[in-house]
N, CA, C and O atoms as CSV, one atom per row, in Angstrom:
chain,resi,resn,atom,element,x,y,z
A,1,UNK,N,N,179.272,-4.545,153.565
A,1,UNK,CA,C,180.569,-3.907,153.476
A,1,UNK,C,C,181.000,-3.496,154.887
A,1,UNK,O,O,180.230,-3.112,155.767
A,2,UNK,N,N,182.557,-3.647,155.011
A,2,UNK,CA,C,182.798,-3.378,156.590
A,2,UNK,C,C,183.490,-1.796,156.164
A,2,UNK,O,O,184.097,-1.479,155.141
A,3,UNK,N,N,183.305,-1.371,156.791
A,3,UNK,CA,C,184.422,0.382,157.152
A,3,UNK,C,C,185.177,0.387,158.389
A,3,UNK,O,O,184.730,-0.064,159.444
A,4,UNK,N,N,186.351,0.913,158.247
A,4,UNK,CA,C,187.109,0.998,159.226
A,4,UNK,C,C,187.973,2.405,159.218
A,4,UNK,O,O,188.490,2.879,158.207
A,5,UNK,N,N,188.047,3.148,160.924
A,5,UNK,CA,C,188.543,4.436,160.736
A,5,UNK,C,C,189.186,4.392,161.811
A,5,UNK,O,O,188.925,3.925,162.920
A,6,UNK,N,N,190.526,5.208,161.157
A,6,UNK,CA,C,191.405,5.295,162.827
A,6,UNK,C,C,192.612,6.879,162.625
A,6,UNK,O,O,193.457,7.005,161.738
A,7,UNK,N,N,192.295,7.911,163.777
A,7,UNK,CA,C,192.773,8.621,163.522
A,7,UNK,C,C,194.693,8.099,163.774
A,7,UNK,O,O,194.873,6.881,163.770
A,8,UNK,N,N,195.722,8.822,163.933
A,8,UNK,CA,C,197.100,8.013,163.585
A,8,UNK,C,C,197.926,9.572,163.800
A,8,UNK,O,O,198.100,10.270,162.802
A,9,UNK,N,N,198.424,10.060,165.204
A,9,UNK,CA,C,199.500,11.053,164.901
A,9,UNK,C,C,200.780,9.788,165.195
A,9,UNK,O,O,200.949,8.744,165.825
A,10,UNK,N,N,201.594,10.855,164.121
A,10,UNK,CA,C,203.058,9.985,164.177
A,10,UNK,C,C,203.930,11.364,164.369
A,10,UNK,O,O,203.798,12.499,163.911
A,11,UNK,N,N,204.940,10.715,165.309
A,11,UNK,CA,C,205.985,11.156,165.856
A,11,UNK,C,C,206.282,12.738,165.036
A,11,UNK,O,O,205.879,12.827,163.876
A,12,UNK,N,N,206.808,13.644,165.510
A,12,UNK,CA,C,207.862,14.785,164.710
A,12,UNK,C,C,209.168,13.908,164.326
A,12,UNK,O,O,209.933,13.203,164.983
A,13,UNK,N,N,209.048,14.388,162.532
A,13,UNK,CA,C,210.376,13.617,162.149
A,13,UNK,C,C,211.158,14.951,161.851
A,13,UNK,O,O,210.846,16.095,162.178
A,14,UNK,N,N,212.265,14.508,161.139
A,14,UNK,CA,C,213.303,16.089,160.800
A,14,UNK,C,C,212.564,16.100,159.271
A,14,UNK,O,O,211.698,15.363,158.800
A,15,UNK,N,N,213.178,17.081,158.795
A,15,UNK,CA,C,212.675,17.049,157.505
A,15,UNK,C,C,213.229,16.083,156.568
A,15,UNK,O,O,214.416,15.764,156.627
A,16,UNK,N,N,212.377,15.574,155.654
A,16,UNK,CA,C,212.684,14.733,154.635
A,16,UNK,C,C,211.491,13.302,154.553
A,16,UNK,O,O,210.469,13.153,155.222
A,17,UNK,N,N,211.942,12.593,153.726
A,17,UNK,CA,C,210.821,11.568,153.415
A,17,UNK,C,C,210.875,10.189,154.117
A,17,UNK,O,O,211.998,9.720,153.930
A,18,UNK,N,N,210.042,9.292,154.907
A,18,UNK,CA,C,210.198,8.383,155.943
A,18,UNK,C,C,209.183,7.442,155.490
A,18,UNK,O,O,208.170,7.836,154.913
A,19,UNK,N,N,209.400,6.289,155.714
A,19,UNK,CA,C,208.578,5.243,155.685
A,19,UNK,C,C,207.965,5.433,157.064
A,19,UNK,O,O,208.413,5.588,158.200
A,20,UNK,N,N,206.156,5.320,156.229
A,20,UNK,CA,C,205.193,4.834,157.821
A,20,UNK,C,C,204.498,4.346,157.230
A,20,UNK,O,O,203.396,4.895,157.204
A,21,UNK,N,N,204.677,2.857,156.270
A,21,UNK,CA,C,204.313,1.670,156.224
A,21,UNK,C,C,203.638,1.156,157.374
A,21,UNK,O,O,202.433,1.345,157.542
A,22,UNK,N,N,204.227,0.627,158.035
A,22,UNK,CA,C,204.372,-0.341,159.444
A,22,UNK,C,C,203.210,0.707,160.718
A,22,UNK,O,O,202.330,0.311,161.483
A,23,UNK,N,N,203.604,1.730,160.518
A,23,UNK,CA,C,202.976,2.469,161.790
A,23,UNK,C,C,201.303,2.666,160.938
A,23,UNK,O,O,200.294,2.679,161.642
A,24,UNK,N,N,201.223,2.768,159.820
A,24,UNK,CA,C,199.891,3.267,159.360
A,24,UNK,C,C,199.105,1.142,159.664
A,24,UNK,O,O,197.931,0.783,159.572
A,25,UNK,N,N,199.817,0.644,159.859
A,25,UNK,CA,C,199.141,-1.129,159.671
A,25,UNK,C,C,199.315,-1.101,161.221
A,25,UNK,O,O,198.366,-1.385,161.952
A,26,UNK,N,N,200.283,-0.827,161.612
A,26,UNK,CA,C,199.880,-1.237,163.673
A,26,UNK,C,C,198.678,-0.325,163.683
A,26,UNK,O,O,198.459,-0.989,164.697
A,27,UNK,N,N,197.591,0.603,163.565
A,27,UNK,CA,C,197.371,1.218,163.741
A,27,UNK,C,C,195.857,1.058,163.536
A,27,UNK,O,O,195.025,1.491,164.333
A,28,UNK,N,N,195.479,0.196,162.050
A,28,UNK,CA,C,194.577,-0.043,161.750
A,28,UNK,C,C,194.471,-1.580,161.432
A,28,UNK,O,O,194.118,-1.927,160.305
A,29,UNK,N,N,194.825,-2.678,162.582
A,29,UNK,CA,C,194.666,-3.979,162.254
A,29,UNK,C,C,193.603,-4.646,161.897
A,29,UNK,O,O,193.659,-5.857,161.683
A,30,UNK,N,N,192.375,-3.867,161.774
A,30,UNK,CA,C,190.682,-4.222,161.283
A,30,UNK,C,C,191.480,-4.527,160.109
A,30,UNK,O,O,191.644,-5.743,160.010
A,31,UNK,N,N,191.913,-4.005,159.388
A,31,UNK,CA,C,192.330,-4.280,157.495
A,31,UNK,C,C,192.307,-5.501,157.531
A,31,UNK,O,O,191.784,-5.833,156.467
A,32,UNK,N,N,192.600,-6.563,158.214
A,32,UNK,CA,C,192.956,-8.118,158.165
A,32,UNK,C,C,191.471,-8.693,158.138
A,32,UNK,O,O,191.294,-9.851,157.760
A,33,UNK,N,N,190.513,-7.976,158.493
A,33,UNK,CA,C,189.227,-8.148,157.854
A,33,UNK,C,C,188.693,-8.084,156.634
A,33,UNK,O,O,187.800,-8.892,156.375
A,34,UNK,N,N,189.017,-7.337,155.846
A,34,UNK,CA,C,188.769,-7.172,154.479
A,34,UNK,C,C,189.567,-7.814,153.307
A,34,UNK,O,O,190.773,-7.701,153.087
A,35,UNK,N,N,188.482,-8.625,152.488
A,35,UNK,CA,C,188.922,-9.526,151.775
A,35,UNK,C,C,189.413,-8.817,150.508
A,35,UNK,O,O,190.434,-9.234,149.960
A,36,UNK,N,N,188.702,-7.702,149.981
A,36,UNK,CA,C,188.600,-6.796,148.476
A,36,UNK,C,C,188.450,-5.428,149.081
A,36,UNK,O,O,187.405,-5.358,149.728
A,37,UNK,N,N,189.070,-4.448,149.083
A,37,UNK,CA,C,188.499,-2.825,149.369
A,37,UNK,C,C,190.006,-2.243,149.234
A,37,UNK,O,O,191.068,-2.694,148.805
A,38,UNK,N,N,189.559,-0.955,149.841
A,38,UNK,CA,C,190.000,0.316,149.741
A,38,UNK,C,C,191.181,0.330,151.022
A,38,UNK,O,O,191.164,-0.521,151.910
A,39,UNK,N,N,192.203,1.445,150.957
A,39,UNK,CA,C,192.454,2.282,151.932
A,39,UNK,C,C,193.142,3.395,151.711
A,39,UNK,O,O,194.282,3.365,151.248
A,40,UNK,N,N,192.433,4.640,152.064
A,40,UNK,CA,C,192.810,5.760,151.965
A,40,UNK,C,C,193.652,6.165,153.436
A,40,UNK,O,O,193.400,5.843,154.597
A,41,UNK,N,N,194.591,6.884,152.943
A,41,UNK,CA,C,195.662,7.802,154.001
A,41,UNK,C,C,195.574,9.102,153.702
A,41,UNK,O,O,195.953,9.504,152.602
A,42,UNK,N,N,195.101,9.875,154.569
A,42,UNK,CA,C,195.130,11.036,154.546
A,42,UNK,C,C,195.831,11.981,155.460
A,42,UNK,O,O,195.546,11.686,156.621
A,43,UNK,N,N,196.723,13.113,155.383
A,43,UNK,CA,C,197.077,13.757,156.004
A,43,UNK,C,C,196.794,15.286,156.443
A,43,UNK,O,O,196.811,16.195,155.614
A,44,UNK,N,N,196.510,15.511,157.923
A,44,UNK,CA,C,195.639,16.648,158.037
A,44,UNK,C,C,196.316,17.676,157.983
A,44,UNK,O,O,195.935,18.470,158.843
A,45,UNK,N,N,197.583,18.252,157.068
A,45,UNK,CA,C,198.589,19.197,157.737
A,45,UNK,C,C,198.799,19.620,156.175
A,45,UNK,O,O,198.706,18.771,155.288
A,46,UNK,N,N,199.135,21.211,155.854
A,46,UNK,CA,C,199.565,21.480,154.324
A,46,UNK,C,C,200.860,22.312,154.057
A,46,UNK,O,O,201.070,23.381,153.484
A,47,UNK,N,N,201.701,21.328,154.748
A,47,UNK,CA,C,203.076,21.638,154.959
A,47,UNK,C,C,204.265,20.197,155.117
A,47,UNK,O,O,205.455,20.052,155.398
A,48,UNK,N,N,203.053,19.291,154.731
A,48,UNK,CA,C,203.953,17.692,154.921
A,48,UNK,C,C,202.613,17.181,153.917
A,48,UNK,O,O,201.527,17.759,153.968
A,49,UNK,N,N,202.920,15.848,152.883
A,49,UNK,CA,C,202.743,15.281,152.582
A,49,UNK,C,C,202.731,14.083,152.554
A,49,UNK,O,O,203.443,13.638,153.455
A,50,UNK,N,N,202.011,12.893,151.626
A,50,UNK,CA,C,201.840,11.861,151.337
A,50,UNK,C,C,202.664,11.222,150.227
A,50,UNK,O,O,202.959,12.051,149.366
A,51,UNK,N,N,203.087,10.093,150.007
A,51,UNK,CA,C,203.160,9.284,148.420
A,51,UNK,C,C,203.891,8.053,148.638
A,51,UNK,O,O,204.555,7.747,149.629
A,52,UNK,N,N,203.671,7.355,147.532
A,52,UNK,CA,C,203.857,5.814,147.627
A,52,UNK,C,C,205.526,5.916,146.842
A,52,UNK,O,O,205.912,6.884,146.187
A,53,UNK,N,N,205.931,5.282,146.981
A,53,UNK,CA,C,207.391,4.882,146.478
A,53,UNK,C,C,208.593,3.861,146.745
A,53,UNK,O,O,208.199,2.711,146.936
A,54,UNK,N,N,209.579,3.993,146.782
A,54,UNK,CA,C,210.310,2.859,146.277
A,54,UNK,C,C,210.685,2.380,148.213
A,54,UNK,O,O,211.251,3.308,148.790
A,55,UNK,N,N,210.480,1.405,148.915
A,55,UNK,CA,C,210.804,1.014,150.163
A,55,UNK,C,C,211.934,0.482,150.397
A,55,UNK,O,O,211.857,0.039,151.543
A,56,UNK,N,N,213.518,0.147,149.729
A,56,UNK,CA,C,214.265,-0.785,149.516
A,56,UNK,C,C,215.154,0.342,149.865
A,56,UNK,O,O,215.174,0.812,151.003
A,57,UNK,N,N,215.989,0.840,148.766
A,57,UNK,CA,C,217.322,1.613,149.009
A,57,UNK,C,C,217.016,3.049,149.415
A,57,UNK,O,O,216.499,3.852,148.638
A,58,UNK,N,N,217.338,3.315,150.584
A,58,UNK,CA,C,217.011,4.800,151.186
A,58,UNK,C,C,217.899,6.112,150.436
A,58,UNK,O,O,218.044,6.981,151.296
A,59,UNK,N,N,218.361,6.418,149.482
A,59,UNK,CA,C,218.809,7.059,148.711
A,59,UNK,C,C,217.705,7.521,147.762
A,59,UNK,O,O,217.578,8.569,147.129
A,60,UNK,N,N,217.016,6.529,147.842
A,60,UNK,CA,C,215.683,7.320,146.714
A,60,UNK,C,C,215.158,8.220,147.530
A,60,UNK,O,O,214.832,9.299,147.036
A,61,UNK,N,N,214.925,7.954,149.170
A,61,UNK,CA,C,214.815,9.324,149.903
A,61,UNK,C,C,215.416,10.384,150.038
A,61,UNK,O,O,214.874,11.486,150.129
A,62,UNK,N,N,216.734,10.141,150.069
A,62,UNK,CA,C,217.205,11.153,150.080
A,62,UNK,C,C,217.795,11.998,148.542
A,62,UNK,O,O,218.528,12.977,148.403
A,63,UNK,N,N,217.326,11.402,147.870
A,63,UNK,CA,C,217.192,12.206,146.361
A,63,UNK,C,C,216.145,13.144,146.570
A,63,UNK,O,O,216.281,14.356,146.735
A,64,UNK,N,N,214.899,12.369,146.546
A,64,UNK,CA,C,213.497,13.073,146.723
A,64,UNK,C,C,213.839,14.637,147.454
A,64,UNK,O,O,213.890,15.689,146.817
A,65,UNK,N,N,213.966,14.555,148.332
A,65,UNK,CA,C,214.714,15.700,149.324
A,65,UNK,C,C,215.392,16.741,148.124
A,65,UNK,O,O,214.906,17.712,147.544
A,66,UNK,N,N,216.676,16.114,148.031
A,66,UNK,CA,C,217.558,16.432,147.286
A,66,UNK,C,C,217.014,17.354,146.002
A,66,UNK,O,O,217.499,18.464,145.781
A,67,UNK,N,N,215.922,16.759,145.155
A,67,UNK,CA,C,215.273,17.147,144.385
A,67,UNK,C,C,214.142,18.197,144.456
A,67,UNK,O,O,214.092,19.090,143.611
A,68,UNK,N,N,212.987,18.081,145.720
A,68,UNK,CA,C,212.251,18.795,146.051
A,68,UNK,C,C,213.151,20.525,146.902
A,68,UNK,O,O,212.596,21.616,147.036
A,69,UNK,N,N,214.120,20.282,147.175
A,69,UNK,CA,C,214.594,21.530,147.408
A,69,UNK,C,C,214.973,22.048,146.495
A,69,UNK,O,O,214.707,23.247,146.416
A,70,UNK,N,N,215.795,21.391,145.339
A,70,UNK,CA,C,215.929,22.298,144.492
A,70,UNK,C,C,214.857,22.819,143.406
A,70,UNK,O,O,215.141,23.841,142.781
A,71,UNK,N,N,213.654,22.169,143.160
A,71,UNK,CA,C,212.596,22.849,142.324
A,71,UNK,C,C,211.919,23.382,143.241
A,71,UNK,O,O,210.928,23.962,142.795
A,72,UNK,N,N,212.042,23.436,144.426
A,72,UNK,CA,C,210.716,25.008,145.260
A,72,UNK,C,C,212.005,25.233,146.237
A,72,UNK,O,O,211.913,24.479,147.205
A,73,UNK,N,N,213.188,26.050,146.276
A,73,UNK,CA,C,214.194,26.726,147.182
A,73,UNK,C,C,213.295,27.408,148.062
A,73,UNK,O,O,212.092,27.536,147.832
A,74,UNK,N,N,213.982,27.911,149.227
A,74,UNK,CA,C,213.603,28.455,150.437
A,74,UNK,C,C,214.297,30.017,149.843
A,74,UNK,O,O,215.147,30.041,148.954
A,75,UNK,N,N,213.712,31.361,150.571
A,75,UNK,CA,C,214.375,32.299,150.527
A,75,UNK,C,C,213.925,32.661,149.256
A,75,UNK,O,O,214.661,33.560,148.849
A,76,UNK,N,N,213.087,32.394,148.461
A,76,UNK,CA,C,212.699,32.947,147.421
A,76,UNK,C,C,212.311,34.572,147.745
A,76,UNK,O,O,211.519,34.893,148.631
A,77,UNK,N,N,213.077,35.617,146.787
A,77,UNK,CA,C,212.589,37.131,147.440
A,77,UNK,C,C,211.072,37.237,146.444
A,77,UNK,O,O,210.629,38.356,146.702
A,78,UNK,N,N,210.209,36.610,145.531
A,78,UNK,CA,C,209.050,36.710,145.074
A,78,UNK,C,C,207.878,36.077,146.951
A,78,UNK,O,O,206.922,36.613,147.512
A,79,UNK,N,N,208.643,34.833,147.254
A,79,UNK,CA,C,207.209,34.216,148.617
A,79,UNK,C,C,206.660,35.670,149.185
A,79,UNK,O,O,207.441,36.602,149.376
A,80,UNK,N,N,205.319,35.765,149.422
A,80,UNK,CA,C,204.845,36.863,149.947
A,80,UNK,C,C,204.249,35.692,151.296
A,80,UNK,O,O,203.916,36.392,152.252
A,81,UNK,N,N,204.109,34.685,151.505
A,81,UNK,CA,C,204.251,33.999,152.639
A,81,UNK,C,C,205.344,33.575,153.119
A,81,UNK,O,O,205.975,32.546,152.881
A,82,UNK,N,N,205.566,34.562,153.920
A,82,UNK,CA,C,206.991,34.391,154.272
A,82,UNK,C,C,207.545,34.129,156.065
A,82,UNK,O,O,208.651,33.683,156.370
A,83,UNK,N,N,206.380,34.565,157.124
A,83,UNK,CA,C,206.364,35.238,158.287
A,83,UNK,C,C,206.319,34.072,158.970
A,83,UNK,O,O,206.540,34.354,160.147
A,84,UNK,N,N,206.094,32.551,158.807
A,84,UNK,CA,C,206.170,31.575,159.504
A,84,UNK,C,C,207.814,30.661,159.365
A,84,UNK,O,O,208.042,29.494,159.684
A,85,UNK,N,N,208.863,31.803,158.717
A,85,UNK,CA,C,209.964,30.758,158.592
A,85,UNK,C,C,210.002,30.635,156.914
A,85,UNK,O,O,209.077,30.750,156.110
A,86,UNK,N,N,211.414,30.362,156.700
A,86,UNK,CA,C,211.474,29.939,155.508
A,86,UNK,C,C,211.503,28.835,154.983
A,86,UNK,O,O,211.844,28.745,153.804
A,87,UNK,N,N,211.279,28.115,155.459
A,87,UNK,CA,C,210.905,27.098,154.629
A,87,UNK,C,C,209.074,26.377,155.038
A,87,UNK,O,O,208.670,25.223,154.894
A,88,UNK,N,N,208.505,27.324,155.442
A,88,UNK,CA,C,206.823,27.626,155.233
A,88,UNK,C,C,206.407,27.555,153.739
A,88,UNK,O,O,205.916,26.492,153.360
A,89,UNK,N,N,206.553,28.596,152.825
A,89,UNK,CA,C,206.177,28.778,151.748
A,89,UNK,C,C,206.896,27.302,151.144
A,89,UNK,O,O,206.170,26.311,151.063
A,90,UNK,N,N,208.192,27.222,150.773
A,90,UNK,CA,C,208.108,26.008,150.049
A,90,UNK,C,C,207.361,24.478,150.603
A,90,UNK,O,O,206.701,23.750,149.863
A,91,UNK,N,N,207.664,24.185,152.179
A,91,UNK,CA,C,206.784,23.531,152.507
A,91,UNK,C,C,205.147,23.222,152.065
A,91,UNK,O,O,204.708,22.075,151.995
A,92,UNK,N,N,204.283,24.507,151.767
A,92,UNK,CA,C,203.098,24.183,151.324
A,92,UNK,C,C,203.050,23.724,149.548
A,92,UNK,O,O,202.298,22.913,149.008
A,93,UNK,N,N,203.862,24.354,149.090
A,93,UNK,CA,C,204.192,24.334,147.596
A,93,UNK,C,C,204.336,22.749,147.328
A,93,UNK,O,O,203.633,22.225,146.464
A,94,UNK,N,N,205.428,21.854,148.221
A,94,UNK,CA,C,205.901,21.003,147.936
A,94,UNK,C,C,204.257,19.780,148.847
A,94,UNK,O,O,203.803,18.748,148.353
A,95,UNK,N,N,203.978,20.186,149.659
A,95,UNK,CA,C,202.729,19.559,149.680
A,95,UNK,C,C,201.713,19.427,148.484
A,95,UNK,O,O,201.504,18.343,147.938
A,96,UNK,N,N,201.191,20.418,148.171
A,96,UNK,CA,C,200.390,20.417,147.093
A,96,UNK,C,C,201.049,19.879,145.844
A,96,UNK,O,O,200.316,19.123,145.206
A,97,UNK,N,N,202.487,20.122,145.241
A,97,UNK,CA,C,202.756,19.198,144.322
A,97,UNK,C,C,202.602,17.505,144.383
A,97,UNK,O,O,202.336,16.777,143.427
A,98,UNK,N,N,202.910,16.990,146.149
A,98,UNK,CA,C,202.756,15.380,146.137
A,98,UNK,C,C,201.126,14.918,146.517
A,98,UNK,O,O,200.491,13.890,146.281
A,99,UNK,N,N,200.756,16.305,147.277
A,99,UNK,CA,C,199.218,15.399,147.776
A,99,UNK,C,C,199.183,15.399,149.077
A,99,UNK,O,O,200.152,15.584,149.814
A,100,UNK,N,N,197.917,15.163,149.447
A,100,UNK,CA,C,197.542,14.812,151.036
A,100,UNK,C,C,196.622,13.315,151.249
A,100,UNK,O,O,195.967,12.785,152.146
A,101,UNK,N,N,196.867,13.132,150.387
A,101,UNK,CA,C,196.215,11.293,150.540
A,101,UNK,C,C,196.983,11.032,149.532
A,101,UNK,O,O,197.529,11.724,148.672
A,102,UNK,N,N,196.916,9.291,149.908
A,102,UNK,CA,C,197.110,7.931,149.005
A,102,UNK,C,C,195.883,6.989,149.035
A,102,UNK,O,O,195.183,7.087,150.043
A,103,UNK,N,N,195.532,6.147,148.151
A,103,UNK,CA,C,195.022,5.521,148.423
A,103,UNK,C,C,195.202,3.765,147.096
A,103,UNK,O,O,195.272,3.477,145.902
A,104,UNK,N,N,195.189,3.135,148.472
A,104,UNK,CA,C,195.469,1.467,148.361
A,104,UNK,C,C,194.886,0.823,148.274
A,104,UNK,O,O,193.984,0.798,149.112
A,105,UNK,N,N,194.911,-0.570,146.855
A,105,UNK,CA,C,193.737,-1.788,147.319
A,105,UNK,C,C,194.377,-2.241,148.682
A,105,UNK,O,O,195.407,-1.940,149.285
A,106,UNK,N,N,193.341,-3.079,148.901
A,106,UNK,CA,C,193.725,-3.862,150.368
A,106,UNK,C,C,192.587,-5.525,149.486
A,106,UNK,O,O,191.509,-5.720,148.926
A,107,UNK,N,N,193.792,-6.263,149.922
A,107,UNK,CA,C,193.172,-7.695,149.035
A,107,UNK,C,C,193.686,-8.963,149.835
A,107,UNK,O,O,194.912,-9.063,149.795
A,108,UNK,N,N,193.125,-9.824,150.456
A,108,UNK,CA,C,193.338,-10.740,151.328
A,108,UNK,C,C,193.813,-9.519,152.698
A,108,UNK,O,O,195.011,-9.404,152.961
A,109,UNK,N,N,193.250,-9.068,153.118
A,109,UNK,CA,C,193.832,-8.527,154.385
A,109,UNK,C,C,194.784,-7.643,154.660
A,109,UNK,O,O,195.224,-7.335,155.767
A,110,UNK,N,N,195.135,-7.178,153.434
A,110,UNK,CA,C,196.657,-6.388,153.343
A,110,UNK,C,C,196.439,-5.765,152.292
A,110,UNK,O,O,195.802,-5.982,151.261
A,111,UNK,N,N,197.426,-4.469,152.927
A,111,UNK,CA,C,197.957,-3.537,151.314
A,111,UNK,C,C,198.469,-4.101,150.305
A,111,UNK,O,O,199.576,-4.637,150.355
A,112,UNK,N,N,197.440,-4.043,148.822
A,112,UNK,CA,C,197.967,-4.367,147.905
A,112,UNK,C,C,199.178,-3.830,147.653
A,112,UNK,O,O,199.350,-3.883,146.436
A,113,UNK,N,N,200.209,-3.283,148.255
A,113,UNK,CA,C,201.183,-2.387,147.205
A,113,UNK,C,C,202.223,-3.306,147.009
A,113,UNK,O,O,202.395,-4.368,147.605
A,114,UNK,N,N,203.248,-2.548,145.666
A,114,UNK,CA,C,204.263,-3.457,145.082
A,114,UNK,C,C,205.187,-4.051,146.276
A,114,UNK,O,O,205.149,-3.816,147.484
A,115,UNK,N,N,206.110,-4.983,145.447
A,115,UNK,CA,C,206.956,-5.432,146.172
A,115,UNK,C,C,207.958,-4.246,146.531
A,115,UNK,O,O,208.578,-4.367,147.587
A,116,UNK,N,N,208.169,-3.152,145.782
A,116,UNK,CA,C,209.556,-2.340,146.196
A,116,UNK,C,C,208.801,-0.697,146.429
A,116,UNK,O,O,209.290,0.411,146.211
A,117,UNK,N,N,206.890,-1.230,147.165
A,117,UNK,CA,C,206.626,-0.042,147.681
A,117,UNK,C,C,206.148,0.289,148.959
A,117,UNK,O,O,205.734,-0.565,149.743
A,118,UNK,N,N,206.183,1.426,149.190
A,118,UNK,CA,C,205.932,1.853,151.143
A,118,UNK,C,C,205.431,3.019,150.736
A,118,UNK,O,O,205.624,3.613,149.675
A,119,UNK,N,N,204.621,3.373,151.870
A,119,UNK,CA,C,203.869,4.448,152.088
A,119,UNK,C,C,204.862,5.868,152.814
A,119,UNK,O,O,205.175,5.771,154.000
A,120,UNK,N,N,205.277,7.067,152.051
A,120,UNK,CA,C,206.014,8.029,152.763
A,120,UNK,C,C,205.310,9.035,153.423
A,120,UNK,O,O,204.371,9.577,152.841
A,121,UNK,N,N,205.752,9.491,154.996
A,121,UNK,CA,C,205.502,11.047,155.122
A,121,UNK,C,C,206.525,11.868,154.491
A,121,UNK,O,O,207.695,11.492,154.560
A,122,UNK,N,N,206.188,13.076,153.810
A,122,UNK,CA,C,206.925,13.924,153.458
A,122,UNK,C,C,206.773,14.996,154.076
A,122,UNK,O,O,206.003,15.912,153.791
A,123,UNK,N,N,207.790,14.892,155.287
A,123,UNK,CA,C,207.857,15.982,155.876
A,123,UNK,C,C,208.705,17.196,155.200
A,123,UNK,O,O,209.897,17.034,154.938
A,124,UNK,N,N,208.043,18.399,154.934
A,124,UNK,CA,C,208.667,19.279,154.230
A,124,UNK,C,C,209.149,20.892,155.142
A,124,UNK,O,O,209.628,21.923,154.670
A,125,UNK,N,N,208.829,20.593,156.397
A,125,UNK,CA,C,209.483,21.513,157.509
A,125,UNK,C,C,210.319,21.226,158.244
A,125,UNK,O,O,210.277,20.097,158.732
A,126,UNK,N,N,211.634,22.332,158.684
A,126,UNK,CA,C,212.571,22.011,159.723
A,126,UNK,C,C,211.666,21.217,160.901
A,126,UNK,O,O,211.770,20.011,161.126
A,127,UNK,N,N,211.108,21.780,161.334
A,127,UNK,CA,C,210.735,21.490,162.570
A,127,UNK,C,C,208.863,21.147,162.527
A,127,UNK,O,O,208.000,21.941,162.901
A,128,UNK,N,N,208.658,19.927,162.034
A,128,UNK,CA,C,206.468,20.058,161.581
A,128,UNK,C,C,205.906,19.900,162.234
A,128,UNK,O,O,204.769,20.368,162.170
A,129,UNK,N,N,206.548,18.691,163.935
A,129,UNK,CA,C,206.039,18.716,165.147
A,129,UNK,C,C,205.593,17.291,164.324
A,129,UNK,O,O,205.911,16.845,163.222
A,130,UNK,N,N,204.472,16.675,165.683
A,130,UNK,CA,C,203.837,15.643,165.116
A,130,UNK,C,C,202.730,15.916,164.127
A,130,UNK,O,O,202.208,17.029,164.052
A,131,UNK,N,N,202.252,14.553,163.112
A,131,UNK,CA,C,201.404,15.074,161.802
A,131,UNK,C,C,200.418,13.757,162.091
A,131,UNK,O,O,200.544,12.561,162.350
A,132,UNK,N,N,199.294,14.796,161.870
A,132,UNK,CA,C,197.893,13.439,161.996
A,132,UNK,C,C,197.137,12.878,160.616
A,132,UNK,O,O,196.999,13.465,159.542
A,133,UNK,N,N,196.874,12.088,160.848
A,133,UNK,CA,C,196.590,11.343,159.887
A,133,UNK,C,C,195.193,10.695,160.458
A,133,UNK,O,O,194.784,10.501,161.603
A,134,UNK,N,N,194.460,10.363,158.731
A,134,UNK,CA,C,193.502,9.640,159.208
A,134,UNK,C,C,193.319,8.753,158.568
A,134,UNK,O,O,192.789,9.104,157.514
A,135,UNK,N,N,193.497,7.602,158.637
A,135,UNK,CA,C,193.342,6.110,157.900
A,135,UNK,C,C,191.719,5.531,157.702
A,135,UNK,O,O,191.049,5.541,158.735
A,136,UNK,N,N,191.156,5.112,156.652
A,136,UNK,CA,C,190.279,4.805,156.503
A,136,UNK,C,C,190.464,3.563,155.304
A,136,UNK,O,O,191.015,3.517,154.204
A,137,UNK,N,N,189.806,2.739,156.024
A,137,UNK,CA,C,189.801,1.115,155.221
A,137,UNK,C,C,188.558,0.717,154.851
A,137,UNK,O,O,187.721,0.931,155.729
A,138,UNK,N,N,188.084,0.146,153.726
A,138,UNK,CA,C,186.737,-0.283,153.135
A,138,UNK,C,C,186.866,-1.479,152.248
A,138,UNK,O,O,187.876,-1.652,151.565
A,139,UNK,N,N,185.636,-2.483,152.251
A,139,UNK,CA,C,185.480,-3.263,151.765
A,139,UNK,C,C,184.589,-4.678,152.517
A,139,UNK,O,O,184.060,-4.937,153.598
A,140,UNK,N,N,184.822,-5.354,151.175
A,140,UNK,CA,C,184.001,-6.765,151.824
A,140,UNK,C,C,185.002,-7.544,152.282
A,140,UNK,O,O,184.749,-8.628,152.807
C-alpha cells in the first residue's frame, strides 16, 4: 500500500463557500499513483469548514451562505462566546454542523467524485486569514 501526505494552506478567502478542488490535486499529485484508495481532507481550523457539493452553478454557493446565516445568525444576545467578534460563535457552530474532513475514493488516479461535485472551503468568518489543511491519500 502507498500513503501519501501533504500539508496545503490556502489563501484567506472572504466569507462564504469556494471551490478548492484544483488546489487540494496541485498539491498532492502522488494521487496519480494510486490505483484503488482513500483521500481524506482535513481542516485544521474550527471556524471554517469542509463538504462536497454541487461544482457547476455558483448560486448553490451562494444559497449555502444564504442559508447558513440564517439558521446560526450573528448577534445572538444567548452566545456567551462572544469576545472574538461576532461572527466567532456562529462561525464555530456552522463548522461543527458541516465537519472538518471529507473523505474520497480515489480510483485510477483521481478523485472518485460525481460529475456535478467539488470539494468546498467553508469559510464561515469575515476575515479567517489563511486555513491549513492536511491532505492524506491511501491505497494500492
Amino acid at each position: 500500500m502507498k500513503m501519501f501526505q501533504q500539508g496545503v494552506q490556502l489563501k484567506a478567502r472572504s466569507r462564504g463557500f469556494h471551490l478548492i478542488t484544483g488546489e487540494i490535486l496541485h498539491a498532492l499529485p502522488s494521487i496519480s499513483e494510486i490505483k484503488a484508495g482513500m483521500c481524506q481532507v482535513f481542516i485544521q481550523h474550527t471556524s471554517a469548514s469542509l463538504t462536497i457539493n454541487e461544482n457547476a452553478d455558483p448560486t448553490v454557493r451562494i444559497d449555502f451562505e444564504m442559508y447558513f446565516n440564517k439558521s446560526v445568525p450573528e448577534n445572538d444576545p444567548d452566545y456567551r462566546h462572544d469576545y472574538e467578534g461576532s461572527d466567532d460563535m456562529p462561525a464555530h457552530l456552522k463548522a461543527s454542523l458541516l465537519g472538518s474532513s471529507v473523505t474520497i475514493p480515489v480510483r485510477n488516479g483521481r478523485l472518485a467524485l460525481g460529475t456535478w461535485q467539488g470539494i468546498y472551503l467553508c469559510e464561515h468568518r469575515d476575515y479567517g486569514g489563511p486555513r491549513n489543511l492536511m491532505v492524506t491519500a491511501w491505497g494500492i
